[in-house]
C-alpha positions as CSV (number, residue, x, y, z in Angstrom):
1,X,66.2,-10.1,-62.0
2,X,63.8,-7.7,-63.2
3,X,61.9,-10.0,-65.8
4,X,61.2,-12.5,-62.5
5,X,60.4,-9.8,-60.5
6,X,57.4,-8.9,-63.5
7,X,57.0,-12.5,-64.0
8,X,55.7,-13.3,-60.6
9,X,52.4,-12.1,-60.5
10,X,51.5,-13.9,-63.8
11,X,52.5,-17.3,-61.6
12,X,50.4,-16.3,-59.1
13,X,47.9,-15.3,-61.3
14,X,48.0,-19.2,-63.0
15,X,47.4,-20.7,-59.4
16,X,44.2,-18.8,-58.2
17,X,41.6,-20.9,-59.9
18,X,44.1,-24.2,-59.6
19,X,41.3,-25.8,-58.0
20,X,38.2,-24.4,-59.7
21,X,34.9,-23.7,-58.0
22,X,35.6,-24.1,-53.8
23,X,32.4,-24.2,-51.5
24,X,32.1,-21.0,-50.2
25,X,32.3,-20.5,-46.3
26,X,29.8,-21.9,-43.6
27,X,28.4,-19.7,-40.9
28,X,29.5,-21.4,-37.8
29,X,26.7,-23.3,-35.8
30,X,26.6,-21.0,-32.7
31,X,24.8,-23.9,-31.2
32,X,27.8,-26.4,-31.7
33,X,30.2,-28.0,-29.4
34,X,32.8,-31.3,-29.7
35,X,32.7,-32.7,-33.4
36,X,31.1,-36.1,-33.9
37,X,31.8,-37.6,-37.5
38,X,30.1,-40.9,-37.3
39,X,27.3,-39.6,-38.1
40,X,27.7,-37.9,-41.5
41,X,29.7,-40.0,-42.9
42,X,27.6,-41.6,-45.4
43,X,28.1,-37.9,-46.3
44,X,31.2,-39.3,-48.1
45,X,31.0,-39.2,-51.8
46,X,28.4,-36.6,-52.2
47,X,29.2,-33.3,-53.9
48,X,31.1,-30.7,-51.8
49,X,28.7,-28.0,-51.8
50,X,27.5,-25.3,-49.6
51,X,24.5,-26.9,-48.4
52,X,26.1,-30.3,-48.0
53,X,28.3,-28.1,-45.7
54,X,26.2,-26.7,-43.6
55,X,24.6,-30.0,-43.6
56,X,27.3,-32.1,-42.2
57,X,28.0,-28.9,-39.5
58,X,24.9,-29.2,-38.3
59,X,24.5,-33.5,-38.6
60,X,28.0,-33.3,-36.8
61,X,27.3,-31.0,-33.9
62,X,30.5,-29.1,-34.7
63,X,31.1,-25.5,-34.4
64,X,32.7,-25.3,-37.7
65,X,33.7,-26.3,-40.3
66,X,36.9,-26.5,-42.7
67,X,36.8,-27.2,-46.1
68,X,39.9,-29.6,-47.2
69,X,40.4,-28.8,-51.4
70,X,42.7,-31.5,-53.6
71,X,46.1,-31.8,-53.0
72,X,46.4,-29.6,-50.0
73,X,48.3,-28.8,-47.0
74,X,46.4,-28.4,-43.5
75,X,47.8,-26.9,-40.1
76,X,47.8,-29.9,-37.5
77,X,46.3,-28.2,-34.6
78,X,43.2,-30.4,-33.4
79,X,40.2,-28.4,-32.5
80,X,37.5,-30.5,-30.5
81,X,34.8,-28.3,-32.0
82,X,35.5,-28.6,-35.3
83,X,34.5,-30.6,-38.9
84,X,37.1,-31.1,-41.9
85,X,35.6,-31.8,-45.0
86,X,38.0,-32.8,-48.4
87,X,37.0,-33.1,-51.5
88,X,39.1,-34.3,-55.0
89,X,39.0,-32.4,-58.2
90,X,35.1,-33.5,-59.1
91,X,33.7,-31.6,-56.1
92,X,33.4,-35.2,-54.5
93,X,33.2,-35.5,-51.1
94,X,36.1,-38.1,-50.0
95,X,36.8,-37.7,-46.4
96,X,35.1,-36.4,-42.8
97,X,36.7,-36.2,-40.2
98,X,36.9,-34.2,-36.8
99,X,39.3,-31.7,-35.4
C-alpha cells in the first residue's frame, strides 16, 4: 500500500504532457451569440493554434470556444453559444462543430 500510495504522483506526473503543446485559452468574444460552423469549416485541417482559435470564434459568431485534444472525453451538455474545436496528435485541426 504504501509504495502505490508514493507511486501515484509519478503516474500522474507521466500524463501531464500526454498530449504535448495544447492551444492556450481564447478570450471569449463578448460580442458573440448562437454558434454557426459552416462557415469555418474550411478551417478543418489547419494547425490548432491560438490564432486559428480566435479566428474560428470570431468567423463562427460564438461566444466561445472549447478546445477538443486527441483521444478525449467531452461533457455532452449543448451550449447554443458555443465552438468545439479537436485536433489529433499533429496539432491538426480535424473537426468543428457547435455546441
Amino acid at each position: 500500500m504504501r509504495f502505490f500510495i508514493l507511486a501515484m504522483p509519478l503516474c500522474l506526473a507521466a500524463c501531464a504532457g500526454a498530449y504535448g503543446t495544447e492551444p492556450g485559452p481564447v478570450a471569449a468574444n463578448e460580442d458573440g451569440g448562437e454558434c454557426d460552423a459552416g462557415p469555418v469549416q474550411y478551417h478543418v485541417g489547419h494547425d490548432a493554434t491560438n490564432d486559428m482559435g480566435a479566428a474560428i470564434l470570431a468567423e463562427s459568431g460564438a461566444r466561445t470556444l472549447r478546445w477538443g485534444p486527441p483521444n478525449s472525453a467531452w461533457t455532452m451538455d449543448y451550449r447554443m453559444d458555443r465552438v468545439n474545436v479537436r485536433y489529433d496528435d499533429e496539432q491538426t485541426i480535424t473537426e468543428i462543430t457547435c455546441g
